[in-house]
Gaussian input, Z-matrix of N, CA and C with variables (Angstrom, degrees):
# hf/3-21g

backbone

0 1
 N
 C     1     B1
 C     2     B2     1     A1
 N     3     B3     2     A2     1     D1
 C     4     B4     3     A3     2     D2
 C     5     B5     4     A4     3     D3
 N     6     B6     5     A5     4     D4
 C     7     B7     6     A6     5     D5
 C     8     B8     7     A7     6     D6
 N     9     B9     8     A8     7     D7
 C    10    B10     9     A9     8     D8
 C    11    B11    10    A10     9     D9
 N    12    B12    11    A11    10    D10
 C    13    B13    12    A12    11    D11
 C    14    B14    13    A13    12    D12
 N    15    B15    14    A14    13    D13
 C    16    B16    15    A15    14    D14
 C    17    B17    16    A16    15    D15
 N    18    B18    17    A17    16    D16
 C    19    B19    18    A18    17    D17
 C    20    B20    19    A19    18    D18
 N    21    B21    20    A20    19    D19
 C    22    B22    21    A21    20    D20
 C    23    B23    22    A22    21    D21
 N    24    B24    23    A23    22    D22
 C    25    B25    24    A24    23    D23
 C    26    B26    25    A25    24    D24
 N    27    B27    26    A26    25    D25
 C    28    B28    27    A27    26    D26
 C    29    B29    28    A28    27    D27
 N    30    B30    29    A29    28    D28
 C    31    B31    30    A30    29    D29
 C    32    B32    31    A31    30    D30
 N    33    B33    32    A32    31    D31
 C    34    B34    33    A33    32    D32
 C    35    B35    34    A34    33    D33
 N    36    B36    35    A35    34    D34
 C    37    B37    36    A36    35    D35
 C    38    B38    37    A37    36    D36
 N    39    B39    38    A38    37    D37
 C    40    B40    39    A39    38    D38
 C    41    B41    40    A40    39    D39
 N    42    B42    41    A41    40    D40
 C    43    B43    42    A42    41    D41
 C    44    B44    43    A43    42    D42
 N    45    B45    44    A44    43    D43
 C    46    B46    45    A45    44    D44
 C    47    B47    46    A46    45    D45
 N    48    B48    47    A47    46    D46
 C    49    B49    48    A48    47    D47
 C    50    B50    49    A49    48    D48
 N    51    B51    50    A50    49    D49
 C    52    B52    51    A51    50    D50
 C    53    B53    52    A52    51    D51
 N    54    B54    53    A53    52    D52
 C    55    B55    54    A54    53    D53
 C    56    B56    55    A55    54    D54
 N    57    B57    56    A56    55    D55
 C    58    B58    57    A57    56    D56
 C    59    B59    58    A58    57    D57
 N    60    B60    59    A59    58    D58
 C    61    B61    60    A60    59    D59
 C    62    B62    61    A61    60    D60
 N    63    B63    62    A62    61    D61
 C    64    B64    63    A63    62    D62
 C    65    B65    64    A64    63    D63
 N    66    B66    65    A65    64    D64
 C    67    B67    66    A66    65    D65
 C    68    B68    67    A67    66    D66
 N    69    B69    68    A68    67    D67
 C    70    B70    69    A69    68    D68
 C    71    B71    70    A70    69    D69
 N    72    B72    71    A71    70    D70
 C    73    B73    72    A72    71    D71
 C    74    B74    73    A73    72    D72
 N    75    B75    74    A74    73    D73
 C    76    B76    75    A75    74    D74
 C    77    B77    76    A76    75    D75
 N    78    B78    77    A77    76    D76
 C    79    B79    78    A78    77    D77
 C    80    B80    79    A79    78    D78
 N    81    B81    80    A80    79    D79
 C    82    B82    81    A81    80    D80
 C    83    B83    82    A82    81    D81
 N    84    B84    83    A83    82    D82
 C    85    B85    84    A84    83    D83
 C    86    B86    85    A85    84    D84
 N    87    B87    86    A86    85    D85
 C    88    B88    87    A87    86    D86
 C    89    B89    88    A88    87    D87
 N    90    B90    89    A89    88    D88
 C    91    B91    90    A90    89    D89
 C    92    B92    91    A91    90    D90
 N    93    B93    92    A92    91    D91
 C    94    B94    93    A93    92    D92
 C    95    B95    94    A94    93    D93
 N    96    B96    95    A95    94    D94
 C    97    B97    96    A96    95    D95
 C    98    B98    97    A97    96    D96
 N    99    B99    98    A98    97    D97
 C   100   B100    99    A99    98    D98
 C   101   B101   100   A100    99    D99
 N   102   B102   101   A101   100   D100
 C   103   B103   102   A102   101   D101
 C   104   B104   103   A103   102   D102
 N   105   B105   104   A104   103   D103
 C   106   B106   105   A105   104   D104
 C   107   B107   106   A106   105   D105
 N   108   B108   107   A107   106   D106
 C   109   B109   108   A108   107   D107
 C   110   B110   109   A109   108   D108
 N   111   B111   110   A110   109   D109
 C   112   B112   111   A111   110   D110
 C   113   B113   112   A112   111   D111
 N   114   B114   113   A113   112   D112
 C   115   B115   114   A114   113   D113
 C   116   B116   115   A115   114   D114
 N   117   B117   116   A116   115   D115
 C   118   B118   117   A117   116   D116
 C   119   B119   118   A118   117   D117
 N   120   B120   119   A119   118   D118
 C   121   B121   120   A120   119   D119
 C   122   B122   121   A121   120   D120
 N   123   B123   122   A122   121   D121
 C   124   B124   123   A123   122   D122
 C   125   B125   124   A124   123   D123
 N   126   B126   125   A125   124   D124
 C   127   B127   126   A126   125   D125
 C   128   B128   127   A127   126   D126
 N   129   B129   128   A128   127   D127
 C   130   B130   129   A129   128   D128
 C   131   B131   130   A130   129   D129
 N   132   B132   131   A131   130   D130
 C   133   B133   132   A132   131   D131
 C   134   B134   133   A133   132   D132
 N   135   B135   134   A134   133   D133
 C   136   B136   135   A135   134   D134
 C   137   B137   136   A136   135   D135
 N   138   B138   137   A137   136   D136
 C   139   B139   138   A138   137   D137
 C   140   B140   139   A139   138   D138
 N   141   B141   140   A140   139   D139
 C   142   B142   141   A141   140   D140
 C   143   B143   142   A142   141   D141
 N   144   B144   143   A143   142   D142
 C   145   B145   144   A144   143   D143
 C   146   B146   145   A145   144   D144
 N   147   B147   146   A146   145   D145
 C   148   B148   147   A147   146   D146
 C   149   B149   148   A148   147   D147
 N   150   B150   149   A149   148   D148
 C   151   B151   150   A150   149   D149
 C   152   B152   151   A151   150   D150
 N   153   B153   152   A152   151   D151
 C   154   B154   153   A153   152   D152
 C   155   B155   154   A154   153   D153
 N   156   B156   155   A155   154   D154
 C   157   B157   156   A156   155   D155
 C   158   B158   157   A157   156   D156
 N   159   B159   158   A158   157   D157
 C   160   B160   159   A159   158   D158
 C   161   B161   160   A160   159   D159
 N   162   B162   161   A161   160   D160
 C   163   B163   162   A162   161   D161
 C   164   B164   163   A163   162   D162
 N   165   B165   164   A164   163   D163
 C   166   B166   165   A165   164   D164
 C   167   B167   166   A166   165   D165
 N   168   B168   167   A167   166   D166
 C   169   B169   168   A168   167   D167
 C   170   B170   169   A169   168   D168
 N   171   B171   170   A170   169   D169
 C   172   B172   171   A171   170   D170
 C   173   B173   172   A172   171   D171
 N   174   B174   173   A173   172   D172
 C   175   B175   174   A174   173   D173
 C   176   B176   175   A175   174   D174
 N   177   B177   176   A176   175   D175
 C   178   B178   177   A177   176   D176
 C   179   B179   178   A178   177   D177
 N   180   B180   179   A179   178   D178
 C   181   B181   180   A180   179   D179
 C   182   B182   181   A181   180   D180
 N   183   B183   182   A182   181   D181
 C   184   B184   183   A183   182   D182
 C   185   B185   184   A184   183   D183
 N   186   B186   185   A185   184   D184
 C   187   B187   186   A186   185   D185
 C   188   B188   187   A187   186   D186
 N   189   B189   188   A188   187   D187
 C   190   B190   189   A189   188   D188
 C   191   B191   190   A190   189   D189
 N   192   B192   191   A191   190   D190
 C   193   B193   192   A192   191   D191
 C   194   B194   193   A193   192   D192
 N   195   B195   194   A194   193   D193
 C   196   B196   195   A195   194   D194
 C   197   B197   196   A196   195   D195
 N   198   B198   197   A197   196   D196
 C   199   B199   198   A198   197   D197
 C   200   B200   199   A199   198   D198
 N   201   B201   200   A200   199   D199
 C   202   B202   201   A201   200   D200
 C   203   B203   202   A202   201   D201
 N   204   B204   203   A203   202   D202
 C   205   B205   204   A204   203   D203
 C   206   B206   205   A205   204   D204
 N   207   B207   206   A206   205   D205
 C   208   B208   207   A207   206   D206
 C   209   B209   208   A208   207   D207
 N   210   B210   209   A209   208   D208
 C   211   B211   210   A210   209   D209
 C   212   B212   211   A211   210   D210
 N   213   B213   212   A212   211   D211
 C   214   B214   213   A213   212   D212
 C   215   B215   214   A214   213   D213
 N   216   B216   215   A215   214   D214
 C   217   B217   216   A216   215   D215
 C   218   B218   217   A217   216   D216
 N   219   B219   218   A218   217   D217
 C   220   B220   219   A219   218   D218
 C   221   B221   220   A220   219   D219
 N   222   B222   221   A221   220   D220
 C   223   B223   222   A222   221   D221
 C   224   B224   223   A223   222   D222
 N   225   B225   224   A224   223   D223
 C   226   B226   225   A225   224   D224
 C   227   B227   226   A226   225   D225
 N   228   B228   227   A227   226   D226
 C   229   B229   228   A228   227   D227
 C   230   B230   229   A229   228   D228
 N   231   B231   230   A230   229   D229
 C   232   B232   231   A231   230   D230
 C   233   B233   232   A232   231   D231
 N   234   B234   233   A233   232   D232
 C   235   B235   234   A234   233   D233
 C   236   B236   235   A235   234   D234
 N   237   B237   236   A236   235   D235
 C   238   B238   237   A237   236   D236
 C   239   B239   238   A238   237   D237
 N   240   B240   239   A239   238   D238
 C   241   B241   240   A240   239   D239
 C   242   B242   241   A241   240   D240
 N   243   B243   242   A242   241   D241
 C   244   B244   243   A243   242   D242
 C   245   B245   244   A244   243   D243
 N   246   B246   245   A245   244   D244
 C   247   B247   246   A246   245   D245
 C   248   B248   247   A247   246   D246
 N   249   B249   248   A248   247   D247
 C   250   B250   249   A249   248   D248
 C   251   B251   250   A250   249   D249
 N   252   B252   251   A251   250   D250
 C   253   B253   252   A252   251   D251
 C   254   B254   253   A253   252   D252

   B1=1.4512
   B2=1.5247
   B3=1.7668
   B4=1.6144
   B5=1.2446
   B6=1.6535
   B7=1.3171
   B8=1.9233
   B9=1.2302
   B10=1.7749
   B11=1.4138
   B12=1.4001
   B13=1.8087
   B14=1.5241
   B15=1.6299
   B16=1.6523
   B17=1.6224
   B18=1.2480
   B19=1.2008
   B20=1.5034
   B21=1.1403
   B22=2.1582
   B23=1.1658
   B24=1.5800
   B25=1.2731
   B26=1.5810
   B27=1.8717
   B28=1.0365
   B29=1.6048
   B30=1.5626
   B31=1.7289
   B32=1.6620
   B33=0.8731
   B34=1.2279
   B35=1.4105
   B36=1.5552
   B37=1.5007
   B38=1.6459
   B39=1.6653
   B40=1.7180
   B41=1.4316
   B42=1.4193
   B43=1.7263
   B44=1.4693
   B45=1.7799
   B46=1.7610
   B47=1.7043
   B48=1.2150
   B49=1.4719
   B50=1.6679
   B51=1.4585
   B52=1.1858
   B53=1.9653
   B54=1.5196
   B55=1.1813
   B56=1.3969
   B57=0.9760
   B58=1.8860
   B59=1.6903
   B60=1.6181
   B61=1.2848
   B62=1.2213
   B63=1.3060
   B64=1.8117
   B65=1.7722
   B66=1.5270
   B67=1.6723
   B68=1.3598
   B69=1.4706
   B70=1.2389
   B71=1.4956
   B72=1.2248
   B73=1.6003
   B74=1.0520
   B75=1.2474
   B76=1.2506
   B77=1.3890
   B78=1.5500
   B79=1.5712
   B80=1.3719
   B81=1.4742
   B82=1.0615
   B83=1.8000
   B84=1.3363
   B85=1.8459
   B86=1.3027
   B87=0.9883
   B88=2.0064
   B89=0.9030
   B90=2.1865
   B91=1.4692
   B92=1.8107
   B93=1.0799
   B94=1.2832
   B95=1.8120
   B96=1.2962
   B97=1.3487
   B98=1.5127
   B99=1.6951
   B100=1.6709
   B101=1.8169
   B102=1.1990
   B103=1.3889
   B104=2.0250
   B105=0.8458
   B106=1.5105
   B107=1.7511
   B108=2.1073
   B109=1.3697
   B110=1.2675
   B111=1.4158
   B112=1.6236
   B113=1.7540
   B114=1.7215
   B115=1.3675
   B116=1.4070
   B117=1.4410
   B118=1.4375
   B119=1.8162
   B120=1.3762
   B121=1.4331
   B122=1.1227
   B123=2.0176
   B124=1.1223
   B125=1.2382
   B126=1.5715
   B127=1.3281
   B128=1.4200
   B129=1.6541
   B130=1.4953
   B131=1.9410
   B132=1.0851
   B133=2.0165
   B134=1.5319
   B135=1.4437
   B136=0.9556
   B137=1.6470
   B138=1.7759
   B139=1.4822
   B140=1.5526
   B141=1.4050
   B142=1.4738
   B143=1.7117
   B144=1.3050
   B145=1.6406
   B146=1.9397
   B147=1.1840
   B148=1.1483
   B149=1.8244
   B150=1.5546
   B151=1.6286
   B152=1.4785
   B153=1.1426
   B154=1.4328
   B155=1.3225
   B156=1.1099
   B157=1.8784
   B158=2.1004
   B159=1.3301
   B160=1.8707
   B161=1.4045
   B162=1.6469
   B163=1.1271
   B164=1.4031
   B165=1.6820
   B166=1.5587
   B167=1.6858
   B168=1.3795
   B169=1.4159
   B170=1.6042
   B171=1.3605
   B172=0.8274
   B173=1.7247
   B174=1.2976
   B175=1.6951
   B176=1.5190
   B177=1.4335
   B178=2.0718
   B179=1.2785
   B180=1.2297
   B181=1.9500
   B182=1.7300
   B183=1.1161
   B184=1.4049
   B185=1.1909
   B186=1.3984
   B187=1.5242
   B188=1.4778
   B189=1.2775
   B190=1.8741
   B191=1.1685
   B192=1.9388
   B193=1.7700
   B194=1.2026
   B195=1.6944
   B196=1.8414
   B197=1.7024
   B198=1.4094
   B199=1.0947
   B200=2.0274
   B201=1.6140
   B202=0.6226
   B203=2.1875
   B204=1.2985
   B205=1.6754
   B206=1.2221
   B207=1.3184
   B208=1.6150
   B209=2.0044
   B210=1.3764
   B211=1.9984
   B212=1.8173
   B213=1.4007
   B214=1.4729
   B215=1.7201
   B216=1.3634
   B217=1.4808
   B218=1.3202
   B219=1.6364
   B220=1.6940
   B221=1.9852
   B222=1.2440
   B223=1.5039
   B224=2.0572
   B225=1.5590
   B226=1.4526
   B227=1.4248
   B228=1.6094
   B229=1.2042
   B230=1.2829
   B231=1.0959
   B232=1.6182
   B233=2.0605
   B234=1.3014
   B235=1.6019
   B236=1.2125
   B237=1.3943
   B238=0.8373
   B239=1.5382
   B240=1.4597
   B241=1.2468
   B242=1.4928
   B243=0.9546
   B244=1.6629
   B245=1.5364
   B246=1.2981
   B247=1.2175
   B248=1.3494
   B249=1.1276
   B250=1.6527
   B251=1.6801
   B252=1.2154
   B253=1.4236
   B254=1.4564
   A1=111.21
   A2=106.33
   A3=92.04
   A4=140.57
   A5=111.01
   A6=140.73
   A7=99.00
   A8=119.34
   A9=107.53
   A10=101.12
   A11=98.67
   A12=103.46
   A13=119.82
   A14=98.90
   A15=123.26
   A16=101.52
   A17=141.62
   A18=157.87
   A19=114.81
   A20=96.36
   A21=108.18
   A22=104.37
   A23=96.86
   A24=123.78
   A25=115.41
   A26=110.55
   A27=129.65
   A28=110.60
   A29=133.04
   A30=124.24
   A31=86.77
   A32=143.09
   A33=111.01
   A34=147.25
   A35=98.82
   A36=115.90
   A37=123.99
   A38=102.19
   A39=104.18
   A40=123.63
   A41=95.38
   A42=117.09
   A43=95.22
   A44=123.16
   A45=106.09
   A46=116.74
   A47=108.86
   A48=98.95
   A49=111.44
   A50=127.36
   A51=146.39
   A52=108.27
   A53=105.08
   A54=92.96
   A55=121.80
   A56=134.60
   A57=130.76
   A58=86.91
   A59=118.54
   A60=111.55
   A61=112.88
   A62=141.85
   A63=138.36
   A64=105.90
   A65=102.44
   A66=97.04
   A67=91.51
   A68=139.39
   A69=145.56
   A70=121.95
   A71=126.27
   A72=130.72
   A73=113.00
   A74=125.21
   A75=114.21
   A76=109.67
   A77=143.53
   A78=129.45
   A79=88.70
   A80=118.68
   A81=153.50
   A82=120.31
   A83=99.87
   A84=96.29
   A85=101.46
   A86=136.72
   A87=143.66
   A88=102.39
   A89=114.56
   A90=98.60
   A91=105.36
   A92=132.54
   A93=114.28
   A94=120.36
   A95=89.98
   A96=105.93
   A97=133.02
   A98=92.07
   A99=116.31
   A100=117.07
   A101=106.68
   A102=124.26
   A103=81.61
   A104=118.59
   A105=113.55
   A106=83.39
   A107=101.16
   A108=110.36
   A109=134.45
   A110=126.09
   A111=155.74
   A112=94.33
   A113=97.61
   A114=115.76
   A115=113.43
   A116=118.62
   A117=138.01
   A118=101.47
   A119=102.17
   A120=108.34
   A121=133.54
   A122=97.88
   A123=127.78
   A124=130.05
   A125=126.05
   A126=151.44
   A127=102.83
   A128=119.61
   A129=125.64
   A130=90.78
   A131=93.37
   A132=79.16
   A133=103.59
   A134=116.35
   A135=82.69
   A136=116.53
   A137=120.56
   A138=101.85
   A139=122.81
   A140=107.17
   A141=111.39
   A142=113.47
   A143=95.70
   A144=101.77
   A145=103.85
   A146=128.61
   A147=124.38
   A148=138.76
   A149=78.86
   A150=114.61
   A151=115.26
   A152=119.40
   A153=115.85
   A154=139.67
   A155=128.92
   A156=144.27
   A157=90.51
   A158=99.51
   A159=108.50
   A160=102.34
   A161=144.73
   A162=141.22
   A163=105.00
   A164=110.20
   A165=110.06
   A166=109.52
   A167=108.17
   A168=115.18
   A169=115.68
   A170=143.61
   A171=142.74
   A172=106.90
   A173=117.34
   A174=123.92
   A175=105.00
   A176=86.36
   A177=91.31
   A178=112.11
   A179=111.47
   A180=90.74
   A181=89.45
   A182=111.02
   A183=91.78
   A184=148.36
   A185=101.63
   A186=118.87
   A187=93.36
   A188=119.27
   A189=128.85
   A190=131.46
   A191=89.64
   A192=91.34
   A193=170.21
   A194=79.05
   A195=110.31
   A196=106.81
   A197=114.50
   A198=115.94
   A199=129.83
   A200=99.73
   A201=95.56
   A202=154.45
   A203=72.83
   A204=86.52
   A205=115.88
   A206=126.02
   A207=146.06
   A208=98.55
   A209=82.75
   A210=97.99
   A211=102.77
   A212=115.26
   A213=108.00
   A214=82.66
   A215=144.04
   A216=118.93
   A217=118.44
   A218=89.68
   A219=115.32
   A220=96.79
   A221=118.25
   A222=150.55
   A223=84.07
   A224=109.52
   A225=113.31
   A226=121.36
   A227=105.89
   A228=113.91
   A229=115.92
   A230=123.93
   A231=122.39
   A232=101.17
   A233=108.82
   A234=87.95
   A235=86.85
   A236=148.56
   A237=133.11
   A238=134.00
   A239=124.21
   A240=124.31
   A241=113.07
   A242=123.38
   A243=108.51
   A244=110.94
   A245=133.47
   A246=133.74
   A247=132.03
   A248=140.65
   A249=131.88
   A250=109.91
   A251=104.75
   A252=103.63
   A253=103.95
   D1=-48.06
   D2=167.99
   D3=-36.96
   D4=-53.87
   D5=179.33
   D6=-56.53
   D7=-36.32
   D8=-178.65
   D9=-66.35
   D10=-48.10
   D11=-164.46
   D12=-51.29
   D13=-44.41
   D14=-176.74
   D15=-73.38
   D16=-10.36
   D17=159.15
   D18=-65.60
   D19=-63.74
   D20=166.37
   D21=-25.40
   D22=-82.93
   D23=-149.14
   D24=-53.02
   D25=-48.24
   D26=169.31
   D27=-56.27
   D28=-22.90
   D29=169.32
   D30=-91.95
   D31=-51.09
   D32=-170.92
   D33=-89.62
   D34=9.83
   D35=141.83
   D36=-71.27
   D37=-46.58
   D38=168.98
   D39=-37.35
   D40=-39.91
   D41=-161.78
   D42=-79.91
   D43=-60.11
   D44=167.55
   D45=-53.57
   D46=-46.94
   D47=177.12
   D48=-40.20
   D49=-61.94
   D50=-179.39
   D51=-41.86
   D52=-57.54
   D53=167.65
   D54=-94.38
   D55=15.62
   D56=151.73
   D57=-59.15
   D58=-86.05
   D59=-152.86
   D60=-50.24
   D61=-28.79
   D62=-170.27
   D63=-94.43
   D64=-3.29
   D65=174.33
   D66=55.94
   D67=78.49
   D68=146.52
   D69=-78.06
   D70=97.43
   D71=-164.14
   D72=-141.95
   D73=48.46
   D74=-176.33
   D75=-100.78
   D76=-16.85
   D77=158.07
   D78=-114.53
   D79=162.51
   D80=132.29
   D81=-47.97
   D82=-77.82
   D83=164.73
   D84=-47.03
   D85=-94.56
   D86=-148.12
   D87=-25.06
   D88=-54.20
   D89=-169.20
   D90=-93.07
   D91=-13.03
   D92=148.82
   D93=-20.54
   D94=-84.68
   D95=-173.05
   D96=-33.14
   D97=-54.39
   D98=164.68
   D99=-41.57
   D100=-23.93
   D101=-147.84
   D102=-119.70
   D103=-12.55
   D104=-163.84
   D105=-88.48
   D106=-67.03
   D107=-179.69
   D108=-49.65
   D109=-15.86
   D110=-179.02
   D111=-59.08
   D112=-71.91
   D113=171.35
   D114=-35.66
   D115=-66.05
   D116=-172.76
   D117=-43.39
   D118=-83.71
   D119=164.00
   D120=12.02
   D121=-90.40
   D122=171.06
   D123=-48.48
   D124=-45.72
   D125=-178.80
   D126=-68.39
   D127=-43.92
   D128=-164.67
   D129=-73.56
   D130=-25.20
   D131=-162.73
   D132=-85.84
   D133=-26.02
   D134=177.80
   D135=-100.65
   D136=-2.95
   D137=157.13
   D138=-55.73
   D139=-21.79
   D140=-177.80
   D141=-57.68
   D142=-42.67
   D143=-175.59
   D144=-76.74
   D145=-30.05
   D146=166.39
   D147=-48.30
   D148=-52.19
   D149=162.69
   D150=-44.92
   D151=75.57
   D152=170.97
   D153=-78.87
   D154=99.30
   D155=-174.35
   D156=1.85
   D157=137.11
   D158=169.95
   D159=58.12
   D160=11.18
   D161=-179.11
   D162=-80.56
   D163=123.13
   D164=174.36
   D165=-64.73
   D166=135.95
   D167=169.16
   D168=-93.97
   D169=-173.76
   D170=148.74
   D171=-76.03
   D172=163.99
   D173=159.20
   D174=-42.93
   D175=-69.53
   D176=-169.27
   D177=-55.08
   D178=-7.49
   D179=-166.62
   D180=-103.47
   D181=-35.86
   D182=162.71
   D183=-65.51
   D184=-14.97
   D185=-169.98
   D186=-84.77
   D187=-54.11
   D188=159.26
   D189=-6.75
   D190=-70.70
   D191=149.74
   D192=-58.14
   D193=-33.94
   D194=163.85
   D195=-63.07
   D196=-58.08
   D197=-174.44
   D198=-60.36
   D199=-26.62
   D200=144.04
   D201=-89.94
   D202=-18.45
   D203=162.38
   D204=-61.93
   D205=-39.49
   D206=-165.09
   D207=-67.33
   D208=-51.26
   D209=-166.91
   D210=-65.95
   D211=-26.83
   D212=-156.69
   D213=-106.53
   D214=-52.88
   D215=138.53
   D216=23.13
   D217=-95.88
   D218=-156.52
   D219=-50.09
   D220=-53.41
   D221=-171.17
   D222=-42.19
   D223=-75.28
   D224=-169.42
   D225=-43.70
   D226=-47.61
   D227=-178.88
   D228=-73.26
   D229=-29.66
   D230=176.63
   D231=-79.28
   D232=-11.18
   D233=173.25
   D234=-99.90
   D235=-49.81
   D236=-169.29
   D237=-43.95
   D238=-45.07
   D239=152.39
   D240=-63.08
   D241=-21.46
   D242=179.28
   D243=-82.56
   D244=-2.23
   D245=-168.19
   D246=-39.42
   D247=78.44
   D248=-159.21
   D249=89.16
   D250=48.83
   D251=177.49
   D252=-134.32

C-alpha cells in the first residue's frame, strides 16, 4: 500500500513540476483544486502512516475523516459521470 501511495504522490508532483514549466493556466478553480487535492493526498498518507492498527481516535477526528472521505466520494462521482461533457 505504501509503494501505491508513494507512486501518487510521485505523478503528481511530476504533473505540477510539468505544469510550472509549460505555464499551464488555463482555470483558476481546476488549478485551485489540484493544489487543494495535492495537499489532501499528501497529508492523507502521511496520517495514514501515523494511524496505528487498534489506536484510539478521538470522535472528531474520526468523524473528520469520515466526513471527509464522504465529500471527496461525493466530488468523484459527480466528475465521474460528467466525464466528457
Amino acid at each position: 500500500m505504501e509503494k501505491t501511495i508513494k507512486s501518487v504522490i510521485r505523478s503528481i508532483v511530476e504533473e505540477e513540476m510539468t505544469n510550472m514549466i509549460t505555464k499551464h493556466t488555463d482555470d483558476h478553480e481546476a488549478s485551485m483544486a489540484k493544489g487543494e487535492l495535492r495537499d489532501m493526498i499528501t497529508n492523507g498518507a502521511e496520517l495514514y502512516k501515523m494511524i496505528q492498527h487498534g489506536q484510539e481516535l478521538p470522535g472528531w477526528v474520526s468523524g473528520y475523516i469520515t466526513l471527509s472521505s464522504d465529500y471527496i466520494h461525493s466530488v468523484y462521482e459527480y466528475m465521474k459521470e460528467n466525464q466528457g461533457k
